[in-house]
C-alpha positions as CSV (number, residue, x, y, z in Angstrom):
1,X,-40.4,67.6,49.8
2,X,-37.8,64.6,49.6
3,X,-38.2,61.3,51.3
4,X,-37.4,60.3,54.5
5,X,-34.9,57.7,52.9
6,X,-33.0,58.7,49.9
7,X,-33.2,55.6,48.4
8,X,-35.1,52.0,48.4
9,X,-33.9,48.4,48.0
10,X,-35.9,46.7,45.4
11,X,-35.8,42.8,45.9
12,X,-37.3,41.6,42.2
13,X,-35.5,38.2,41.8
14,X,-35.9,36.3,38.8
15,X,-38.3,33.3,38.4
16,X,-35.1,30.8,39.1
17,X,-33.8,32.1,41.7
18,X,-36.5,32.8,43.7
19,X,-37.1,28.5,42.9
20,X,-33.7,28.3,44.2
21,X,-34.0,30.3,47.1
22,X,-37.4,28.2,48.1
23,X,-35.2,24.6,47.1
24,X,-32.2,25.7,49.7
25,X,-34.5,26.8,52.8
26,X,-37.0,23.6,52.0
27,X,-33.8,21.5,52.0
28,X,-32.7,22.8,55.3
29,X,-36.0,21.9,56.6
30,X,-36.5,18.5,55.6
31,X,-32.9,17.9,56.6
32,X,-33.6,18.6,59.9
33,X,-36.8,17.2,60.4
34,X,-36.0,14.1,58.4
35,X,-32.6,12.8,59.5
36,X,-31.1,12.5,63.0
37,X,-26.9,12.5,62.6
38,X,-25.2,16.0,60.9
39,X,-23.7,14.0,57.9
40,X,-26.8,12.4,57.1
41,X,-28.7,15.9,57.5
42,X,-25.9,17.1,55.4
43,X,-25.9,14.6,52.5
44,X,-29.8,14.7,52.7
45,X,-30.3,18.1,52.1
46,X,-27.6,18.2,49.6
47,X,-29.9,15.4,47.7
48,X,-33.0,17.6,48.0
49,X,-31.7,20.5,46.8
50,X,-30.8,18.8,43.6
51,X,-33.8,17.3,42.9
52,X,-35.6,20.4,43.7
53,X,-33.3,22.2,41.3
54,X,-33.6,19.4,38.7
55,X,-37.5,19.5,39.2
56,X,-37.3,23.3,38.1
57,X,-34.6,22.5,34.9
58,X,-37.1,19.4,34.3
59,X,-40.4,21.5,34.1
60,X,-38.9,24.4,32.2
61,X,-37.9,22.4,29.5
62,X,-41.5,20.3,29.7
63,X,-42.9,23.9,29.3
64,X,-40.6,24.6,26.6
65,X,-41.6,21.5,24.3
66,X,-45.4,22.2,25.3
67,X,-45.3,26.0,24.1
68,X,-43.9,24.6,20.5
């Protein structure tokens, strides 16, 4: 008997990218709840994504030095 669908999308996204995924949709949210004007939502979320992002290159290589 074969399935009902011939075939299945498997999401498995890496460790980073799924840090990057939760950085640009926690961005978007502070942006908006945070700032009133577009360019200020704009620059704002641009500045939480990168510390977000920084945060993850930061405690990767923190985890790095402690595993040594």
């Amino acid at each position: 008997m074969q399935a009902l669908i011939p075939f299945a999308i498997v999401l498995a996204p890496s460790h980073f990218t799924a840090a990057a995924l939760f950085a640009v949709f926690t961005s978007i949210v502070f942006a908006i709840t945070q700032r009133s004007g577009v360019r200020e939502q704009v620059r704002y979320g641009f500045y939480c994504f990168a510390l977000f992002i920084g945060g993850v290159f930061a405690a990767g290589w923190l985890m790095l030095l402690l595993r040594r």
